[in-house]
VMD Tcl script that builds the backbone (N, CA, C; Angstrom):
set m [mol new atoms 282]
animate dup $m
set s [atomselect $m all]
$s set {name element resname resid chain x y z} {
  {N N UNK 1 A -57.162 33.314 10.777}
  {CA C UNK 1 A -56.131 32.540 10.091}
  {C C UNK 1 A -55.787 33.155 8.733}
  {N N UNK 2 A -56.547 33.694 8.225}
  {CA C UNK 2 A -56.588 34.280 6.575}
  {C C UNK 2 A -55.822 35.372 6.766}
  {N N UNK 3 A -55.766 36.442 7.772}
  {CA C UNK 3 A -54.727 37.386 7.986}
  {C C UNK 3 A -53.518 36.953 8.471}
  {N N UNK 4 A -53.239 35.683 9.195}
  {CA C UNK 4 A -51.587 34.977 8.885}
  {C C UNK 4 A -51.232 35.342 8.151}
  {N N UNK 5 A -52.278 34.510 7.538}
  {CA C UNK 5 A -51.876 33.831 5.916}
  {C C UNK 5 A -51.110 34.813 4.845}
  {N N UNK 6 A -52.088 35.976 4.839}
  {CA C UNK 6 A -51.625 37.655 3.651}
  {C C UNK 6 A -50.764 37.956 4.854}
  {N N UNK 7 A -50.229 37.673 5.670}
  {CA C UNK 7 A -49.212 38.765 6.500}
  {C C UNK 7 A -47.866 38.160 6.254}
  {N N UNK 8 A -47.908 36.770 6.335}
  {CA C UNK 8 A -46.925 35.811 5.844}
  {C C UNK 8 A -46.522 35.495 4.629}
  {N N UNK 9 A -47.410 35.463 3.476}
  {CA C UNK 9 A -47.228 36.102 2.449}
  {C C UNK 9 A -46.315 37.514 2.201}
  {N N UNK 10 A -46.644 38.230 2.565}
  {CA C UNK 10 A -46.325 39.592 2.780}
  {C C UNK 10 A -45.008 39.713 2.789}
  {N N UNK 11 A -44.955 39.642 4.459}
  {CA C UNK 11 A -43.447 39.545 5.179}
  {C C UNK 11 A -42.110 38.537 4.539}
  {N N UNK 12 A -42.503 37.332 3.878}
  {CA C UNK 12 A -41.621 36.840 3.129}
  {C C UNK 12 A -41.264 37.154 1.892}
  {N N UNK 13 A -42.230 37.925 1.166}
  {CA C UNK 13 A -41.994 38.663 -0.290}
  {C C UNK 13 A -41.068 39.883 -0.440}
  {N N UNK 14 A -41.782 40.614 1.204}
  {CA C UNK 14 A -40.298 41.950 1.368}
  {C C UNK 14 A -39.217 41.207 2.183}
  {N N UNK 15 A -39.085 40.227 2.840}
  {CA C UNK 15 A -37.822 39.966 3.338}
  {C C UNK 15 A -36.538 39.374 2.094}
  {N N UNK 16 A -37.533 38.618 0.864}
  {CA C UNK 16 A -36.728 38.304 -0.106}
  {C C UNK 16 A -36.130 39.470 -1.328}
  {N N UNK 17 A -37.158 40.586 -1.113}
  {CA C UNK 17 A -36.709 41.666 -1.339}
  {C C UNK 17 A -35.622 42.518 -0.669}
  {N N UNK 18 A -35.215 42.259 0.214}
  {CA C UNK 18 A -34.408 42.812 1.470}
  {C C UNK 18 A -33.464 41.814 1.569}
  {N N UNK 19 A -33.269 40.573 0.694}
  {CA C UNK 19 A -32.258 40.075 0.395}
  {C C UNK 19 A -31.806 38.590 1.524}
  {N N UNK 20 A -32.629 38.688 2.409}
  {CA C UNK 20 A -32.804 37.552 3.425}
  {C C UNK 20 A -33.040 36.506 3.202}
  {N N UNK 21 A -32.179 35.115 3.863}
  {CA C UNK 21 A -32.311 33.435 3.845}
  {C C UNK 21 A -33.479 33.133 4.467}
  {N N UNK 22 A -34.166 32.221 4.489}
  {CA C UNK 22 A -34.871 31.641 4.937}
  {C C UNK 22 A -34.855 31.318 6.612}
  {N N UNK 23 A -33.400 31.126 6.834}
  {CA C UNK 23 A -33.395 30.902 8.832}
  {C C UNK 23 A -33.813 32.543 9.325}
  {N N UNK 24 A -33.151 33.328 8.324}
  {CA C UNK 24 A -33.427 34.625 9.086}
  {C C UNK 24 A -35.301 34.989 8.806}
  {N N UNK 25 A -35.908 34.908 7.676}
  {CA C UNK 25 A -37.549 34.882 7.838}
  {C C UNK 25 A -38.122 33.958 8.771}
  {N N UNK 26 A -37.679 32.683 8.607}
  {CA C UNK 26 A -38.313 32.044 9.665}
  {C C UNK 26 A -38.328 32.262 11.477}
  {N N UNK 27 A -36.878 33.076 12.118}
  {CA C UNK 27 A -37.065 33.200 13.237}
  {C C UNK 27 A -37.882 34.360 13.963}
  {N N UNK 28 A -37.837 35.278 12.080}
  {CA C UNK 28 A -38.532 36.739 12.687}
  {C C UNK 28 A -39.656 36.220 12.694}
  {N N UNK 29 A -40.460 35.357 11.552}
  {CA C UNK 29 A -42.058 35.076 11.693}
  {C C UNK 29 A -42.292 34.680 12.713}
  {N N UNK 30 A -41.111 32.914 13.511}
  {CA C UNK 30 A -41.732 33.064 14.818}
  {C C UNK 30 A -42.100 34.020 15.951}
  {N N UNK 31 A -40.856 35.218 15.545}
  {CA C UNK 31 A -41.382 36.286 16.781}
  {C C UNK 31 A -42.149 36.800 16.895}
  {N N UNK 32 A -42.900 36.561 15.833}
  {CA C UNK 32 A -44.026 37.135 15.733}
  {C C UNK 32 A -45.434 36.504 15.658}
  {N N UNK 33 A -45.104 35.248 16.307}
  {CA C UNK 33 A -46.500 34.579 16.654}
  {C C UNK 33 A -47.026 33.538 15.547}
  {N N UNK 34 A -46.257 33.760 14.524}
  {CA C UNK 34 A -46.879 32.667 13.475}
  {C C UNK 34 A -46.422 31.243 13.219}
  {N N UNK 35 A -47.288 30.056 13.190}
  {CA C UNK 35 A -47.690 29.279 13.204}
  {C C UNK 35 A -46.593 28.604 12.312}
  {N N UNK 36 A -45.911 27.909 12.616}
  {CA C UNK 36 A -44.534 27.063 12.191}
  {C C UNK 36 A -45.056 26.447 10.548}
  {N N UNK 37 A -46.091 25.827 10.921}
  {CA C UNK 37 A -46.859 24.983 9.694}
  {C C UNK 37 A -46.527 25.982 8.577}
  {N N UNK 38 A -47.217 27.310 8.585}
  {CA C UNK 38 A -47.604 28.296 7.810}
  {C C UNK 38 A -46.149 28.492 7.037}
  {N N UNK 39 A -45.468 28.893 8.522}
  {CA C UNK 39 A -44.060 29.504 8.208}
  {C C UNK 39 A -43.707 28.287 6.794}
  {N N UNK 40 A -43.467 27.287 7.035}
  {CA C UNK 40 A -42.979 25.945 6.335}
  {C C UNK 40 A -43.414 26.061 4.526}
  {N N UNK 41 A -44.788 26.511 4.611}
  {CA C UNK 41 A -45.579 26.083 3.793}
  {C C UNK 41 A -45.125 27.408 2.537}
  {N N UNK 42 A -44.528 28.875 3.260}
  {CA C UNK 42 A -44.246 29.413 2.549}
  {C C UNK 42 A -42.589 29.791 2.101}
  {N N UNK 43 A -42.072 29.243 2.399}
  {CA C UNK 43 A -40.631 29.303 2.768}
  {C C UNK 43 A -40.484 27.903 1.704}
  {N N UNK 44 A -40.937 27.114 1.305}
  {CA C UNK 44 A -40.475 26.048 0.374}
  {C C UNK 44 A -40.736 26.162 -0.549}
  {N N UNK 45 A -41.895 27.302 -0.475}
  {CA C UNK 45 A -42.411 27.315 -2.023}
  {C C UNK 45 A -41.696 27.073 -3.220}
  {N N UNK 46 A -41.673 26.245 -3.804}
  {CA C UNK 46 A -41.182 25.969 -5.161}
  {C C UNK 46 A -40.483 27.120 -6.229}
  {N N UNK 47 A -41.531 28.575 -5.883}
  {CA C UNK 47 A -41.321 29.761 -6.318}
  {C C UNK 47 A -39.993 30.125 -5.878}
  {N N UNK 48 A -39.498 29.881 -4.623}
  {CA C UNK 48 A -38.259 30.522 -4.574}
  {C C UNK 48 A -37.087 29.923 -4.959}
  {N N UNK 49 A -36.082 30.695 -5.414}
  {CA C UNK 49 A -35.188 30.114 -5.572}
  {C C UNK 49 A -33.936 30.857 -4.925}
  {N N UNK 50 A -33.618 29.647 -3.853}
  {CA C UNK 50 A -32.758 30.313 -2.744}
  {C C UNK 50 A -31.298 30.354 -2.938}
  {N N UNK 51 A -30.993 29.702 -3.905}
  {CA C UNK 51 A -29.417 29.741 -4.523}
  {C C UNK 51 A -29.224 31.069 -5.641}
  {N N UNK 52 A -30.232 31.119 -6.228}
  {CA C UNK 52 A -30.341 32.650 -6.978}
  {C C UNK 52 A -30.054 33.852 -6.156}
  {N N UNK 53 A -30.846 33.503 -5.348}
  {CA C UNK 53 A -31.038 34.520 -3.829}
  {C C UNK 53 A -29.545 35.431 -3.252}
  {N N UNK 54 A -29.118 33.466 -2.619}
  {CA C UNK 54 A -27.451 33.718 -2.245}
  {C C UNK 54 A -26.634 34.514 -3.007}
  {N N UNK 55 A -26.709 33.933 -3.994}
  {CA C UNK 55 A -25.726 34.554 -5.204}
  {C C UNK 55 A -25.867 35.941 -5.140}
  {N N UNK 56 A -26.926 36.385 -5.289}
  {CA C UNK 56 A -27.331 37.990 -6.133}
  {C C UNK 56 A -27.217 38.928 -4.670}
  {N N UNK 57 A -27.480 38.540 -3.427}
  {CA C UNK 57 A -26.903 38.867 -2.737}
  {C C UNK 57 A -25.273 39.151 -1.842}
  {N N UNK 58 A -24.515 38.061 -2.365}
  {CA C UNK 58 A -22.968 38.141 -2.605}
  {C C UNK 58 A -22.555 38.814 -3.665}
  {N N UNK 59 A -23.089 39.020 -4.699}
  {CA C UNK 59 A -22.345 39.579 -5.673}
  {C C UNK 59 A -22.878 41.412 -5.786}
  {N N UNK 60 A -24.327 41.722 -4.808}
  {CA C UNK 60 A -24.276 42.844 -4.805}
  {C C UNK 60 A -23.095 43.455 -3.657}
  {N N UNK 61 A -23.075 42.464 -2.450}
  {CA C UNK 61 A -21.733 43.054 -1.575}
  {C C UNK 61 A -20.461 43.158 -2.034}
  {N N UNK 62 A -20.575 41.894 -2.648}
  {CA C UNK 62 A -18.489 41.620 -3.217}
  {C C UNK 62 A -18.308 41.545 -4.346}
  {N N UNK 63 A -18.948 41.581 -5.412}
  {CA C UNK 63 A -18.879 41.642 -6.524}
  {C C UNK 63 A -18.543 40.694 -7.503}
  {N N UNK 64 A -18.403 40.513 -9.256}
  {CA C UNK 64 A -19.033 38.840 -9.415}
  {C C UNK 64 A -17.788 38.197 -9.094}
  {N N UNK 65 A -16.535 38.278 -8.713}
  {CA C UNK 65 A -15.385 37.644 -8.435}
  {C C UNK 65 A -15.401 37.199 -7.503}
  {N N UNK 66 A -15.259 35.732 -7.478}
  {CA C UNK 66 A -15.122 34.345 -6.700}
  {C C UNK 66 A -14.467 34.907 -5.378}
  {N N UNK 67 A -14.310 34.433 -4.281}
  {CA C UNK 67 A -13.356 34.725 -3.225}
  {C C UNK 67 A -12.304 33.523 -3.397}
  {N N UNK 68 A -11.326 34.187 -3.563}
  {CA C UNK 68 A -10.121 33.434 -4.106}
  {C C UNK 68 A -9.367 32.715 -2.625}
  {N N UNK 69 A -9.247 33.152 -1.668}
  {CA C UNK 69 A -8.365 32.800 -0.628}
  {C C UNK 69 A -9.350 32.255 0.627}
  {N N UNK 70 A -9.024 31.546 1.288}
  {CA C UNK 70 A -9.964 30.781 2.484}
  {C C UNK 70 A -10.472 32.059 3.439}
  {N N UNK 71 A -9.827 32.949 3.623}
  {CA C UNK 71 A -9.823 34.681 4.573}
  {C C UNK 71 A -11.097 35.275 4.215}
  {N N UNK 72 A -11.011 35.489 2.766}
  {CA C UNK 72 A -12.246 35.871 1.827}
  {C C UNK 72 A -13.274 35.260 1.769}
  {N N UNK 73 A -13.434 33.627 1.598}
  {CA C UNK 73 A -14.021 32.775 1.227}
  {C C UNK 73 A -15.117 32.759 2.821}
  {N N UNK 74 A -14.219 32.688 3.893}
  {CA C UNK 74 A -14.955 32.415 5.456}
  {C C UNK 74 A -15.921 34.094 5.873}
  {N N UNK 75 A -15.186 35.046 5.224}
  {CA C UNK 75 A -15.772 36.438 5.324}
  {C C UNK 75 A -16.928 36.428 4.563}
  {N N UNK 76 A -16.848 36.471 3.633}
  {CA C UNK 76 A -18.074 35.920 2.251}
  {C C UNK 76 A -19.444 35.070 3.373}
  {N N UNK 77 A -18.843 33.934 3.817}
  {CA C UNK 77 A -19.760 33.075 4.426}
  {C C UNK 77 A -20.280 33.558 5.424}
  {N N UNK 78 A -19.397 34.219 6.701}
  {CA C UNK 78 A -20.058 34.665 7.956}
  {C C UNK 78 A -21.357 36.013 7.277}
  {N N UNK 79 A -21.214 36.410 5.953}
  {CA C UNK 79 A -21.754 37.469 5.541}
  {C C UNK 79 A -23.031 37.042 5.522}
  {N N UNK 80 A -23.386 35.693 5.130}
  {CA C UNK 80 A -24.374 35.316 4.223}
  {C C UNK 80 A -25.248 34.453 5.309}
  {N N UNK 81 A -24.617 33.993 6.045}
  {CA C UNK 81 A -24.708 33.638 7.302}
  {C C UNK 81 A -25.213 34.361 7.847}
  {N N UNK 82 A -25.143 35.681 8.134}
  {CA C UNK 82 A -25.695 36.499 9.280}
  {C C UNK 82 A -26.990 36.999 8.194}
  {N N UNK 83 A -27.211 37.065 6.973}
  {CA C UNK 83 A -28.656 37.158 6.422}
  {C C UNK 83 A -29.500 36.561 6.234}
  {N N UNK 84 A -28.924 34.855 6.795}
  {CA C UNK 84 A -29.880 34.075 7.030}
  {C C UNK 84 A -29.958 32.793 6.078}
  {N N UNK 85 A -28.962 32.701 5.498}
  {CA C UNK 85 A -29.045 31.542 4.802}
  {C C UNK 85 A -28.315 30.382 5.226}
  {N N UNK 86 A -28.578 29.259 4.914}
  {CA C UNK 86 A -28.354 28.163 5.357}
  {C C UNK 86 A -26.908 27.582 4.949}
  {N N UNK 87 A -26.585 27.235 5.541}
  {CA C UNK 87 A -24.762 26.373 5.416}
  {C C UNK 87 A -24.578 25.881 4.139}
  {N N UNK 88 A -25.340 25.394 3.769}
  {CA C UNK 88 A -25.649 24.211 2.394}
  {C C UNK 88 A -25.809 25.472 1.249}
  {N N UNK 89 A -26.609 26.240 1.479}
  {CA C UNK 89 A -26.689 27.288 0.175}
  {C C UNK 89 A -25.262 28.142 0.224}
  {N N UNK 90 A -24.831 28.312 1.418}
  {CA C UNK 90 A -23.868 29.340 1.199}
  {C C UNK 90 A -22.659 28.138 0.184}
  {N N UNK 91 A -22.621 27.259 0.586}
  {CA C UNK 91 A -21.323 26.086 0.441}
  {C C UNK 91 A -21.571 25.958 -0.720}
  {N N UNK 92 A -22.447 25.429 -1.668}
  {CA C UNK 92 A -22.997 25.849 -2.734}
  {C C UNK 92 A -22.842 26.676 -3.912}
  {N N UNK 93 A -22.783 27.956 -3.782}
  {CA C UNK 93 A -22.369 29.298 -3.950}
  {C C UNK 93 A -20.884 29.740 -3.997}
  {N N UNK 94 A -20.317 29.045 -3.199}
  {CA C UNK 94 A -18.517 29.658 -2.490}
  {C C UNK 94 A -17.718 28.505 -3.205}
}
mol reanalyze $m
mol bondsrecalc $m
mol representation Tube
mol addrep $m
């Protein structure tokens, strides 16, 4: 259990480094055998802050200017979307 534990640790420290939401860590950890509880326990951590996250990841793709038009705005989202963040953070953010 203690090697979960540092692997899950691990894997969520470089995935937030690698710029990834939380749906996208959580489905890779399940593929990989780990224990939902665990997954939960590190993914809420208080430490993260997943709207910082969103942001700094949109603004390294598109830069700090708002998406002005709904075209932009839905492109922006499917972006952020496919790295794994949640509806609510992207909506948030946009």
């Amino acid at each position: 259990m203690q090697s979960d534990e540092r692997f899950t640790e691990s894997f969520v420290h470089h995935s937030l480094n690698k710029g990834q939401g939380p749906n996208k860590i959580q489905q890779e950890l399940r593929q990989r055998g780990i224990d939902s509880v665990l997954i939960e326990q590190y993914l809420d951590a208080d430490s993260i802050d997943w709207l910082s996250l969103v942001e700094e990841v949109r603004v390294k793709k598109y830069g700090e200017k708002a998406p002005e038009d709904y075209q932009n705005k839905a492109k922006q989202s499917r972006f952020l979307y496919s790295r794994g963040f949640t509806s609510e953070q992207i909506s948030q953010i946009l």
